[in-house]
N, C-alpha and C positions, 0 to 999 in steps of 0.2 A: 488423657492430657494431665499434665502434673498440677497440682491445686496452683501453685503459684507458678504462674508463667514466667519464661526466661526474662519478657519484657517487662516486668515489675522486679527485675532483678537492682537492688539499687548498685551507683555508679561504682561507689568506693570499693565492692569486694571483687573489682577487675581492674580499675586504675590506681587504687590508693586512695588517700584518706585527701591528701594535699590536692588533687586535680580535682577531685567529687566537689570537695569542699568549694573551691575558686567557678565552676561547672553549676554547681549551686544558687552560688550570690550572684552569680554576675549576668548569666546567659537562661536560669531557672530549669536546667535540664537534671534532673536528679534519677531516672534509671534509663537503664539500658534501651527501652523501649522511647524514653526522651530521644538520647542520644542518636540512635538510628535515624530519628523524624528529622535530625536538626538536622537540613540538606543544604548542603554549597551555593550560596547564592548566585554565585556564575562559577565560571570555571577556567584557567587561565591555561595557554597552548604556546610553545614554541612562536614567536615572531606574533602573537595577539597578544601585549604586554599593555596593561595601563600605564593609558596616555599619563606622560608624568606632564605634559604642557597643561592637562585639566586638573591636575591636583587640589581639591580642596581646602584651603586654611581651615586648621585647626579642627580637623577631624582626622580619625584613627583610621590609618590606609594601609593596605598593603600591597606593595608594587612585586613583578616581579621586572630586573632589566639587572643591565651589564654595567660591569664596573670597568668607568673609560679611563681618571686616573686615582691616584692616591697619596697623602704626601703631608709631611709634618712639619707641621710651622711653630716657630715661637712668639711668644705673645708674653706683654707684661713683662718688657725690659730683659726678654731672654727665659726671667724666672717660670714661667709655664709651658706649657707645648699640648700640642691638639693634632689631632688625626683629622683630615679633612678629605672626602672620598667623592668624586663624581660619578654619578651614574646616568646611562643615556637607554632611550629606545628609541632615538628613531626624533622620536618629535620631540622631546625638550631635555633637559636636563633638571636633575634635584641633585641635592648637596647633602652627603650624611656629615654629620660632628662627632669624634669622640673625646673625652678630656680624660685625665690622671694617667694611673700608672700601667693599665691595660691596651694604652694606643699601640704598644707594636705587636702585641697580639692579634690586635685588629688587623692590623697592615699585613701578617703574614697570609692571613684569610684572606684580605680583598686587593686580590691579585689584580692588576688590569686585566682584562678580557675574560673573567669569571664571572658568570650570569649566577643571580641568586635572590632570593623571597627577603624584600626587606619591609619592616611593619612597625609603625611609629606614628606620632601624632603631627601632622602638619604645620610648620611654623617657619617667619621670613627672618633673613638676618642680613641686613646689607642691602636689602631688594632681591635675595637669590631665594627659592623655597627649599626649606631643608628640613631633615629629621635629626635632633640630637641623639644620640645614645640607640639608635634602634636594635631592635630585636632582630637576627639574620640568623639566615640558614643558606647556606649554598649548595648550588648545583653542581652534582656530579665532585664533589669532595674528594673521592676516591679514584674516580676513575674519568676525569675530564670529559671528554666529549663524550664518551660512551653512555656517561647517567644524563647530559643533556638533549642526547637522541634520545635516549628510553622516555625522557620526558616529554621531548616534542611528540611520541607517536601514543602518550596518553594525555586524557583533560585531567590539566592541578585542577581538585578543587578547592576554592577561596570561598571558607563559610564567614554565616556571621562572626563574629568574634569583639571580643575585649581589649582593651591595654592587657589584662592581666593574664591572655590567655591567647596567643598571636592565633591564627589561620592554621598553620603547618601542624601546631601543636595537638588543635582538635582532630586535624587528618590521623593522627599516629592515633590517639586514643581511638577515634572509628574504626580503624582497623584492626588494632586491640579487640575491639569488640567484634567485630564480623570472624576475626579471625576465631573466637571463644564460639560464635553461633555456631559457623559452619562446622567445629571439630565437634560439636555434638548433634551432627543434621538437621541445625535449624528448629531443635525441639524447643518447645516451647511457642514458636514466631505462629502467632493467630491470623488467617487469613480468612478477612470478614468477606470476600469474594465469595460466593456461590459458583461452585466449580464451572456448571453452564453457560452462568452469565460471562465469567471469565475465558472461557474456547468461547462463546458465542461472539464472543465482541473483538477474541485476536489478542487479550492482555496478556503481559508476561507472567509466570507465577511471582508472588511476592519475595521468595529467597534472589532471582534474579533480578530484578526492579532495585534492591535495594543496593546491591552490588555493581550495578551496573550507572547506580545515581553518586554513590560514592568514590565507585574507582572506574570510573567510564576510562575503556580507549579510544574509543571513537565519538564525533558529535552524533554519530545514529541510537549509541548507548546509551546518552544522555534522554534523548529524544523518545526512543521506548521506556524507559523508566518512569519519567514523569508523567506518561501518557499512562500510565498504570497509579502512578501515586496519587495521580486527581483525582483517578476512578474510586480509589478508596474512598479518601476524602468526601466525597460528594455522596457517592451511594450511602456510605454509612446514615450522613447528614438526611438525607432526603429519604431515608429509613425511620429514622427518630421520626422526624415529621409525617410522613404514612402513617404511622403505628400512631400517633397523637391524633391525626385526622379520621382514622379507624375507630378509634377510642370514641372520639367526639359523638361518631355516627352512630354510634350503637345506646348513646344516653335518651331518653326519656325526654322529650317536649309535648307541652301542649301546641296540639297544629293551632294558628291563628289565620282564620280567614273572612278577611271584611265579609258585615253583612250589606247587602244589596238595603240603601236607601238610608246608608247609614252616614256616621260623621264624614268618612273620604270622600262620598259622594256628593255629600252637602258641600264639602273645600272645593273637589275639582271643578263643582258647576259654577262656582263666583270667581274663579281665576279670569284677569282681567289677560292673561296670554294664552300662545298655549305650547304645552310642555314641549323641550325637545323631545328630536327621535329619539336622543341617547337618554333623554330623561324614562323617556318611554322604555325602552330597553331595559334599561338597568332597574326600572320599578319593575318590569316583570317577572326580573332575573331573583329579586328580594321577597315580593309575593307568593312564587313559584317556593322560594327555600323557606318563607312561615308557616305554611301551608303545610311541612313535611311534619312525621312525629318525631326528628330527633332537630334537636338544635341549629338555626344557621349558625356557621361562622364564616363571614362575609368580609370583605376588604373593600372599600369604595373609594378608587383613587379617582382624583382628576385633575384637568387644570384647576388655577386658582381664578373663583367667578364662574365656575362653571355649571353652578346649582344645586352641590351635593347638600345644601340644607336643605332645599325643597324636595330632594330623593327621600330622605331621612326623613321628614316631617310627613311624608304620605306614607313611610312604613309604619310610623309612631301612631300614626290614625287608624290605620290598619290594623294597630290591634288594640288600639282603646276602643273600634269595632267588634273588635271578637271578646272584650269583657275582661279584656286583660291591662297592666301598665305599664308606660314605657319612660325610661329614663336616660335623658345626656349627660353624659361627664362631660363637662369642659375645664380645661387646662386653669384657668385661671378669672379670676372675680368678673375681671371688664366685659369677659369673654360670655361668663353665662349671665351678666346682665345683658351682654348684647343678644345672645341667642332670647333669651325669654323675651326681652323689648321685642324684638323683631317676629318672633312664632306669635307672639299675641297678636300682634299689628296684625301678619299673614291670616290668621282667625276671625279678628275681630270680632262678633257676639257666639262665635263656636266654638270661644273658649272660654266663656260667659257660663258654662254649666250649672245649672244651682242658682243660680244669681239672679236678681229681676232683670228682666229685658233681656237675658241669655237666652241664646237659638233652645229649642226642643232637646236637640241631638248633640249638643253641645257638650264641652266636658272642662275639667276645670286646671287650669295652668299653673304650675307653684312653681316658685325660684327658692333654692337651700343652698346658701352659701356659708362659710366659719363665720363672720363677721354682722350674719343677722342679730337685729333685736330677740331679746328673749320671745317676746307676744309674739312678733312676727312667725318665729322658730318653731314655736310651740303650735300655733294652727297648720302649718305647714306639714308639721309630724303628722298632726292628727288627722289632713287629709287625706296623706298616705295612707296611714293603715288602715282608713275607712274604706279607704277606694274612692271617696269623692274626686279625690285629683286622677286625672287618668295621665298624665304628659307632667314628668318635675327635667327639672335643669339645675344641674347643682356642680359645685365643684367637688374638692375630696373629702369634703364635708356627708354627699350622702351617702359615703362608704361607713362613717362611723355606726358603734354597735345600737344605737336609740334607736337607728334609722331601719322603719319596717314596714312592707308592703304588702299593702291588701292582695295581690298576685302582680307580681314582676315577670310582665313577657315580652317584654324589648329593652337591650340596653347600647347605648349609642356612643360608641365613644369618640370626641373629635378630636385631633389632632396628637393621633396615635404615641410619635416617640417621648411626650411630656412625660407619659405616664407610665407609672412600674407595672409590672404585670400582675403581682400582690393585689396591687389597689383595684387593678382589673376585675380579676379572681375574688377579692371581697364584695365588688358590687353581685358579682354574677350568682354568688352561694345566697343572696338574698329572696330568689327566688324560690317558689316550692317545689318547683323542679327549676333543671338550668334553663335559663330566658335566651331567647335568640339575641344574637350578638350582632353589630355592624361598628365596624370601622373606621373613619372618616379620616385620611391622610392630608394635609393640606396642601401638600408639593406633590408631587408626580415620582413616581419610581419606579425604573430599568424593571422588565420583566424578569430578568435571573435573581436581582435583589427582591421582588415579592418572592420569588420561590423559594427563597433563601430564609429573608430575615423573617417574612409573613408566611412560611409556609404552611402551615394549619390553616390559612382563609383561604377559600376562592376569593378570586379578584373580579369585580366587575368595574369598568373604566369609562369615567364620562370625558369624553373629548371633542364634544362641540359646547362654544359658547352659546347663551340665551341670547335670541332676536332683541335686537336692542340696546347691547354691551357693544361702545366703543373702542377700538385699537388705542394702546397708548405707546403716544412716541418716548424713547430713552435716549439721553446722553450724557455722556462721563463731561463734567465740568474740571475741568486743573486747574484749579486755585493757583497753587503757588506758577506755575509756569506760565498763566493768562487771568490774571487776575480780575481783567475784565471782563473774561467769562460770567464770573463770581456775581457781578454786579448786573450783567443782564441777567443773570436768574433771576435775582428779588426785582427786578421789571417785570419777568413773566407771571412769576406772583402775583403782585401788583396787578398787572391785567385781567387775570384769570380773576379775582376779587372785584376787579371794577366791572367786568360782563356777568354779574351777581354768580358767582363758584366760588367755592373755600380751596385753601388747602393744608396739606402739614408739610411740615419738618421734623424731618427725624434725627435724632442724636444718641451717642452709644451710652451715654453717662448721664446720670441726674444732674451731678454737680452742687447737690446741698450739702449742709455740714456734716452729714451721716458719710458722706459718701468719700470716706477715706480710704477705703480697700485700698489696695496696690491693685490697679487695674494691670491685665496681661501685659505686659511688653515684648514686643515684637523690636528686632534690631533697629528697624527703621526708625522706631520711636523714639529709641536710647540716644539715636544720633540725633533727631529733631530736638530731644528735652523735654516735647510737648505730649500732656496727658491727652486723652479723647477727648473731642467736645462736649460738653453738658446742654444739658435741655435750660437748666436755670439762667446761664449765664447767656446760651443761644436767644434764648425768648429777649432779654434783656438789652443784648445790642441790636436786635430786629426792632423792638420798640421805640427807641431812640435814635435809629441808623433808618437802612433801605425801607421798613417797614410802619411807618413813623405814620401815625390816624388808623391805622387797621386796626381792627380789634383780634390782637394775640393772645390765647389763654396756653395753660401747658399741663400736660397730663403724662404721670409715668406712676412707678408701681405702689410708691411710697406715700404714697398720695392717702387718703382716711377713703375707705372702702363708699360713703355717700357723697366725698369731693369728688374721685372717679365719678359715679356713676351723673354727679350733678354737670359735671365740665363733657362727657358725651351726650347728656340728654340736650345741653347747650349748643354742642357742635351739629348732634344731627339736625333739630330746629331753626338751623342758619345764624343761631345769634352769635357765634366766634366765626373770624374771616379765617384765622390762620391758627392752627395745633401745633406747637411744639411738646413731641414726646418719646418716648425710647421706643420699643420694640413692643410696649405693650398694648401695640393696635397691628402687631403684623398680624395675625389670624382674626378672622369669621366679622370685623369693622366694617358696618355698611353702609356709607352716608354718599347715595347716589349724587350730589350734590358735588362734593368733592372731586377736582380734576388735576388738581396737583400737588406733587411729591419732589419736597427738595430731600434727599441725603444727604449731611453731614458721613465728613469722614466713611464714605461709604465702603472704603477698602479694609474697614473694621468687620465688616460681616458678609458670612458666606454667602455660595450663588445662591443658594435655596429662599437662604433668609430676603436674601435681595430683590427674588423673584416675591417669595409672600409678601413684604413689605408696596411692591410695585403695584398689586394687585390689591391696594386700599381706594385705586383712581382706575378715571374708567370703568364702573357699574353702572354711570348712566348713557343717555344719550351723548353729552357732551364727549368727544374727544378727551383722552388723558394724557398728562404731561408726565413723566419722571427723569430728574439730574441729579446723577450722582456724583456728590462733591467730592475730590479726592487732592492730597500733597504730591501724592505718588508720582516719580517720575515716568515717562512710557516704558522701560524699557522695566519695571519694577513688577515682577511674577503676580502681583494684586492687581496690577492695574490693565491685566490681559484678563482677571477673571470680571476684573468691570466691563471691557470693551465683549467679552462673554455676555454677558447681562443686557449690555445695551442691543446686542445685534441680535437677541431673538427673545418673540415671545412665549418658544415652546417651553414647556414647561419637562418633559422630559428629556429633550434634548439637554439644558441645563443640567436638570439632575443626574444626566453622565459627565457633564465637566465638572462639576462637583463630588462625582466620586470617584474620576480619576484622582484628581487633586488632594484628597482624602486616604490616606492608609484602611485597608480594608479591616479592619479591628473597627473603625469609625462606622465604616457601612455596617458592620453587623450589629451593633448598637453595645451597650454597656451590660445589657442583661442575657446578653450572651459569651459569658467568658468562656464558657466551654466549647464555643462552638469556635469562638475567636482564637482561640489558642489550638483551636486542630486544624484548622487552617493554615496551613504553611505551604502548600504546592498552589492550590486554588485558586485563583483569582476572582471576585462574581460578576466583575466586568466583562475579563477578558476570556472566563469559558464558558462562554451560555451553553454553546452545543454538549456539553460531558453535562452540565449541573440539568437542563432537560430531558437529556438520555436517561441518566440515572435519577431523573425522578420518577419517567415510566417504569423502569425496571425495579422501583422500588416500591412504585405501587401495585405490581403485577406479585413481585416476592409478599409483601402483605396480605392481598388477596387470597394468596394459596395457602399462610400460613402464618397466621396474626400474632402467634405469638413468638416464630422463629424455632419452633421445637426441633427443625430438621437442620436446621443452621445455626448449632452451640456457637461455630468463630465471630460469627455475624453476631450472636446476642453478648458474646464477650466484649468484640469491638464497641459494639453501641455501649454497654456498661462503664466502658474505658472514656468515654466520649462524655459519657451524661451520668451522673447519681442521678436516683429516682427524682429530686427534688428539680435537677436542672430541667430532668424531660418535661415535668411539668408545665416548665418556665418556659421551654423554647418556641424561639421565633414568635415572643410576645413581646419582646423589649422596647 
């Protein structure tokens, strides 16, 4: 094979300089091997013409239909003149314009009853929709019905495309290019297929897939192409990920296995419940992989409420057990003060280690966040490298370089997507060998999407709630459409406070003086006027309005790192009735006490988000309430994902309407551009059956051959896919 393959040929030494160049800026396809990938996002056939009655305002379309009539009008007292063109398919009409001195140009082209690709930006004039100045090509030029049959009996394809660069015009340069592969037999074209795999499974070879996806005759053309172009896609993908998972297995751990009568034992006998089965389960499944000599790396999804701290917390004992330490990252301050408030409580004198009146078997609990006191900091450090502290909680703070462990053999990270993978990878090199890793996801996620974004973890999944946890009822409130809606909320508030329960409110914006950003706007907003709601101002008319003797306090991020943690130690204690605060109580906020949740502006934040936020109420006995506030009219794309919200409380069902709703670049998260950007046939939703296939078949091809020595195309593909640095990174984002 030639050192430089065909598909790292760049654009310009086959199109020119001018098409590379516009191919470049605008669409990011720079060689031949871009080009090829970028595939026709549908495909347009004789009598299937977009609908011109759905045409979008003010986005760049390309229709194809018939030109019904044609005809030059004057304007401006006679002194001007315009071409003015109807076009029909069937369901509606759109209107092209042309002005100056080229309109009978036009006019000789757009004969009545000539069918042809026209491509321009959507815009109204008069109430009619129309394209000024468009970009056309017509059908059959030459030879009238003749090129419109040749056309009906192949699929046009309609790629992505630019203003600067129509549909048609990519089609001529693909062909350009197929036409340059095929006169040299395809040399060059790497096909990361393993020849077996490919007759074993029925795929097309890759020279036909691609030709077949670009200049398909038939919809069956289409249809075997693509069916080969996921396979790519996906095997490569779920290759990297084997070989990373391969990699892991073969590192060096110390196994960690409680000893018999030791701290887990002393926890699980004062537990005033008892664990679920799934709790049961999924501790086995954790014990079972500390136990091994090479590293866990483990994924612990569940619902929200469903216990994964207390799974976590019997791993983290488990091997301050075997003589080792265990560390949580959590996301942010509120958060690992809440988790340490809370692991202490769950301990109480068992994690009293060293201390007077601390259990025997006890060990010692530290909290490391950016914002400690110096003294406080500085004992904290030193408990670590002693080993006195066996369990710390810190945020990114115990990734910095001061920070060192007496032996690091569990590291626990909650709420996976916050954090970079960097920051990951810095806690984990802190060990003296690599520490077993566990994952803590807060929302739920589709099985293809763990295989996908988490695919270096096994997954283990809690999905029963704790005996004891409440159902909480949901409903969309419409402010502006029932206003007295609005006003039985802060009744039901009010109620819930007067049968001794707290609640919050939550708001998307602080609202203090800092807080000038240009928040996102959404069109809706543009047209309301109105910024988000603020917590400051929220607390402020609850105080003086529906909420008037309650005692309101408000918490959000801005806040001095000992006011936070002063206004939650207030809120869990009972002594605040009602919280107003942002989003910085959606994760790991546990005030069993609490049973309701108003939303402000709730069509401000996603399902997932709406789901974590919901799950602040409802951890006790008491029934849960949650309303979400909304302007939105019904018929408004947000306000389906709220009535989404309100009518279930599965947790992964949501997180499929929220990644439909989501471009799949979002599902794969940020720290995967490489993998996002090779993704173009794929979908993780809609192909689980191919992205499961070919994970088997990519763990089976690892198996027999870890490093790819018998499959150069495969190890090329993957290289094209991932520099050394991204493999690292993958599917940790």
């Amino acid at each position: 094979m030639d050192s430089v393959p065909a598909l790292d040929e760049p654009l310009k030494k086959i199109l020119g300089g001018n098409t590379a160049k516009v191919m470049a800026e605008h669409l990011d396809l720079h060689t031949v091997g871009d080009l090829l990938h970028h595939y026709p996002r549908r495909y347009a056939e004789r009598g299937e013409l977009t609908r011109l009655a759905d045409l979008p305002l003010d986005e760049h379309v390309t229709v194809v239909a018939q030109v019904a009539d044609a005809r030059v009008l004057k304007f401006n007292s006679g002194k001007g003149q315009r071409l003015e063109v109807t076009l029909t398919d069937g369901s509606g009409r759109l209107q092209l314009v042309f002005f100056g001195r080229s309109i009978y140009a036009h006019q000789k082209e757009l004969l009545p009853g000539r069918r042809g690709m026209f491509a321009g930006k959507v815009g109204v004039f008069r109430n009619v929709r129309q394209l000024a100045h468009p970009a056309y090509e017509m059908l059959g030029k030459d030879d009238g019905a003749d090129a419109v049959e040749a056309f009906a009996h192949h699929q046009r394809p309609l790629y992505p495309a630019c203003a600067q660069l129509q549909s048609w015009k990519i089609e001529k340069a693909v062909g350009t290019v197929l036409d340059s592969m095929a006169a040299t037999g395809w040399e060059g074209l790497v096909d990361p297929l393993p020849t077996a795999l490919r007759e074993g499974r029925g795929l097309a070879p890759l020279p036909d897939a691609l030709l077949r996806v670009h200049r398909p005759r038939t919809k069956a053309d289409i249809a075997i192409a693509r069916e080969r172009l996921k396979w790519d896609e996906a095997f490569v993908l779920q290759v990297a990920l084997a070989r990373r998972r391969h990699a892991d297995a073969q590192l060096p751990a110390v196994p960690r296995v409680p000893r018999a009568g030791g701290l887990l034992d002393a926890f699980d006998a004062r537990l005033p419940f008892e664990l679920t089965e799934g709790q049961r389960k999924v501790g086995k499944e954790i014990f079972d992989d500390l136990a091994a000599d090479h590293p866990m790396h483990r994924l612990l999804q569940g619902e929200v409420g469903s216990g994964k701290t207390m799974v976590a917390l019997r791993a983290m004992l488990a091997v301050v057990d075997a003589g080792g330490q265990a560390a949580m990252l959590a996301p942010t301050e509120v958060l690992a003060q809440q988790h340490h408030r809370s692991i202490v409580e769950m301990l109480g004198d068992l994690a009293e280690g060293g201390l007077l009146g601390g259990a025997e078997q006890g060990t010692k609990v530290v909290l490391l966040t950016g914002s400690m006191g110096t003294a406080a900091r500085r004992q904290a450090l030193l408990d670590l490298v002693t080993g006195e502290a066996g369990i710390v909680i810190g945020t990114h703070a115990l990734i910095e370089d001061k920070v060192q462990f007496h032996d690091l053999g569990l590291v626990v990270v909650d709420e996976q997507h916050r954090f970079g993978v960097e920051q990951r990878d810095a806690l984990r090199n802190k060990g003296k060998q690599p520490p077993h890793l566990l994952v803590m996801t807060a929302t739920p996620i589709p099985r293809t999407v763990a295989m996908t974004v988490f695919g270096d973890l096994e997954t283990s999944v809690l999905d029963q709630l704790p005996a004891g946890r409440s159902p909480i009822a949901s409903h969309v409130v419409p402010a502006q459409d029932k206003p007295h809606f609005l006003a039985r909320a802060w009744d039901r508030v009010r109620e819930e406070t007067e049968a001794g329960h707290q609640a919050y409110v939550v708001c998307p914006r602080i609202g203090d003086e800092e807080d000038d950003r240009p928040a996102k706007r959404s069109a809706e907003d543009i047209a309301e006027k109105r910024p988000p709601l603020a917590v400051v101002e929220v607390a402020g008319q609850l105080t003086a309005g529906p909420l008037r003797g309650l005692r309101v306090d408000i918490l959000h991020g801005r806040l001095a790192p000992e006011a936070k943690d002063e206004v939650m130690r207030r809120f869990a204690a009972g002594e605040v009735d009602v919280l107003v605060a942002t989003t910085v109580i959606e994760v790991g906020v546990n005030v069993p006490n609490a049973t309701a949740m108003v939303i402000m502006d709730a069509d401000r934040f996603g399902v997932s988000q709406l789901h974590q936020l919901r799950g602040r109420v409802g951890r006790g006995s008491a029934p849960g309430l949650c309303l979400l506030v909304t302007d939105m009219p019904q018929a408004a794309p947000a306000r389906a994902r709220l009535d989404a919200v309100a009518a279930t409380l599965d947790g992964f069902e949501l997180s499929r309407i929220d990644l439909e709703q989501r471009r799949e670049g979002d599902v794969l998260g940020q720290a995967q551009s490489g993998v996002r950007s090779s993704l173009r046939m794929l979908t993780v939703i809609e192909d689980e059956e191919v992205i499961a296939a070919a994970r088997e078949e990519a763990v089976a091809t690892v198996l027999a051959d870890p490093e790819l020595a018998e499959l150069p195309e495969l190890r090329t593909a993957l290289d094209a896919l991932l520099d050394a640095e991204r493999e690292r990174y993958l599917d940790k984002g």
